[in-house]
C-alpha positions as CSV (number, residue, x, y, z in Angstrom):
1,X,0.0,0.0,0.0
2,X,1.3,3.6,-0.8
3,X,-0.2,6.9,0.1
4,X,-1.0,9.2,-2.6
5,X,0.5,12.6,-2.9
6,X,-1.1,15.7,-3.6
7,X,-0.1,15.5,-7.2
8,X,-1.5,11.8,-7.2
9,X,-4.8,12.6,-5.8
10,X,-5.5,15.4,-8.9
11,X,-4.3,12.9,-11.2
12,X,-6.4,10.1,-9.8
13,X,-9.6,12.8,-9.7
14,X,-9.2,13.8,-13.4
15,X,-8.9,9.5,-14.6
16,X,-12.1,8.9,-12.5
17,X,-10.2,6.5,-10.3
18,X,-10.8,8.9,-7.1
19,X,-14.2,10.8,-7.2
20,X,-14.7,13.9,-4.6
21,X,-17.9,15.7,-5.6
22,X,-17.4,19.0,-4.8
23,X,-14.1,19.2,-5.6
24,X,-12.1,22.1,-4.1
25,X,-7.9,22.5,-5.1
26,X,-7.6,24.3,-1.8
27,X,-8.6,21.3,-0.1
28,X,-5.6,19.2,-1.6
29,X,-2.6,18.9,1.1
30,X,0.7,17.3,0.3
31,X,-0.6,13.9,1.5
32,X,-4.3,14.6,1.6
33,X,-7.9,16.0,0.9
34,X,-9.2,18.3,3.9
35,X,-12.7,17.3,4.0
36,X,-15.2,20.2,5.1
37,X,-18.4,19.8,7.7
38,X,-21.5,20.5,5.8
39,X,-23.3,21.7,8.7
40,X,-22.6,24.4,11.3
41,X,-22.7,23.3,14.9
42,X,-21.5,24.0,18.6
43,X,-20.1,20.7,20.7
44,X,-20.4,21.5,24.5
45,X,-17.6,20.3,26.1
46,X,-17.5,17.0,27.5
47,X,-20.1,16.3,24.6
48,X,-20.1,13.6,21.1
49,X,-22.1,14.9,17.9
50,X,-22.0,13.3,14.6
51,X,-22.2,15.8,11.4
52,X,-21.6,14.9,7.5
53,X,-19.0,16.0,4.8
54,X,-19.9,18.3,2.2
55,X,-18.0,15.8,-0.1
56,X,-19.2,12.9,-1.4
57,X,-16.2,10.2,-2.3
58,X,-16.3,7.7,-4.4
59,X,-13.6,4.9,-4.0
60,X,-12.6,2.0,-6.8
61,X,-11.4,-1.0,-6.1
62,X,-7.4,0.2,-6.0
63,X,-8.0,3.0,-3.2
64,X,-8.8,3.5,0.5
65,X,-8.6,6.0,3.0
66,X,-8.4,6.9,6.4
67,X,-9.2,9.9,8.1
68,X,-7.8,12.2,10.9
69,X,-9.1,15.2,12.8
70,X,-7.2,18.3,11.6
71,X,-4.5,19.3,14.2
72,X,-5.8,22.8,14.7
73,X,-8.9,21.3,16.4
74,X,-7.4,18.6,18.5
75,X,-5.2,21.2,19.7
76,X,-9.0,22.4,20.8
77,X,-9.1,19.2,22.8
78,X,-11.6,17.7,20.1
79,X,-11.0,14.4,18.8
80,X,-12.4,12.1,16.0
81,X,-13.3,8.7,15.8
82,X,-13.3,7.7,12.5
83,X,-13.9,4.4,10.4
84,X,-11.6,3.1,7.8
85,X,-13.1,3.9,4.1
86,X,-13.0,0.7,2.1
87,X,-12.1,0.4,-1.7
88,X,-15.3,0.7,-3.4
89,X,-17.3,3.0,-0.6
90,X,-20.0,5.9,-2.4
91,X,-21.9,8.7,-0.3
92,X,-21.0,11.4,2.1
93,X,-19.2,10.8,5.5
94,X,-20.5,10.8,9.2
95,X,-17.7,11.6,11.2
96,X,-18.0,11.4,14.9
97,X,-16.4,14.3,16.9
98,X,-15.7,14.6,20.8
99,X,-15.0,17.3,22.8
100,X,-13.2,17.0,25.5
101,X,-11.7,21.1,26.2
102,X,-13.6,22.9,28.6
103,X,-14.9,25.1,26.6
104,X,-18.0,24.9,23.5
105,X,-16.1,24.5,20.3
106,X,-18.1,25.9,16.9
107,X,-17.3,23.8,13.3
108,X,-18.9,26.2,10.9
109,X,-20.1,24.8,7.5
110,X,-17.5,24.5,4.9
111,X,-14.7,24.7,7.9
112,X,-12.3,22.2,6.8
113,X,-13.1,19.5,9.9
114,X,-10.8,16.8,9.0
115,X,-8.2,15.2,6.5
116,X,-8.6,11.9,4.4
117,X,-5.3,10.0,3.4
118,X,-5.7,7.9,0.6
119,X,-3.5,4.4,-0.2
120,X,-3.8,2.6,-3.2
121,X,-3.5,-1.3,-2.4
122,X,-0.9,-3.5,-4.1
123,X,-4.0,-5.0,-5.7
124,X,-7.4,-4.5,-6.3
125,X,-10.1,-5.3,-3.7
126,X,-12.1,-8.7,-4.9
127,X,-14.8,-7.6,-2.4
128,X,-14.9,-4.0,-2.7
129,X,-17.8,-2.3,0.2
130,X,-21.1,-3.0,-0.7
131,X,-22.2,-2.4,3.2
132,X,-25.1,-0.5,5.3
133,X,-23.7,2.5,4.6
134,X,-23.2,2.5,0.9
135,X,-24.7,5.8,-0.8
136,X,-25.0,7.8,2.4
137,X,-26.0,11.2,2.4
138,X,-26.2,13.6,5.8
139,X,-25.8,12.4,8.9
140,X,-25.9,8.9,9.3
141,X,-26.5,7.0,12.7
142,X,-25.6,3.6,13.0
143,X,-27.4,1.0,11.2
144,X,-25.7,-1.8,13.5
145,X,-27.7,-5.2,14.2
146,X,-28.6,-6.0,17.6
């Protein structure tokens, strides 16, 4: 697996193997895409809230990603908790942010929120996601069987 550089991920966009709808060049970062909140919101401290991306990705088979809470708000004392995005995931992203500062923290929307690092596999994925969350769009809460 190797990460793709910012020059990788424009290259990758413009061959359709890497879709990010909308697509914003300020959002590149040598290593990354800086993924915006598409809702504006206030997290009380000591407080979990789940909000959506304005992006929607679309992964093939070849590429993953991860993502990471930007520095400047974990400096904040907020923190992520993020999933791994298969090869083959569609839709927008819930991301699931924690405050733990002391003080309210405001994530306007468009504020770049976060950063997704994408890694092409050695190989394709023979089983890329076809899962619950396929297709999402806004927030969504967990579709986990009990």
């Amino acid at each position: 697996m190797s990460v793709l550089s910012d020059g990788d991920i424009i290259d990758y966009v413009e061959k359709g193997l890497l879709k990010i709808e909308p697509f914003a060049l300020d959002s590149i970062s040598p290593s990354g895409y800086d993924l915006r909140s598409a809702i504006s919101v206030d997290i009380k401290p000591k407080s979990a809230i789940l909000i959506h991306t304005v992006e929607t990705v679309e992964l093939s088979p070849y590429i993953c990603g991860q993502i990471f809470i930007r520095s400047s708000f974990a400096r904040e004392g907020v923190f992520g908790s993020f999933a791994f995005v298969d090869p083959g995931f569609k839709g927008q992203l819930t991301l699931s942010i924690s405050n733990f500062g002391d003080g309210t923290i405001r994530i306007n929307a468009g504020e770049k929120v976060a950063q997704i690092v994408f890694m092409r596999l050695i190989n394709p994925s023979v089983r890329p996601y076809e899962g619950k969350y396929q297709n999402s769009s806004g927030v969504v809460k967990s579709r986990r069987s009990f």
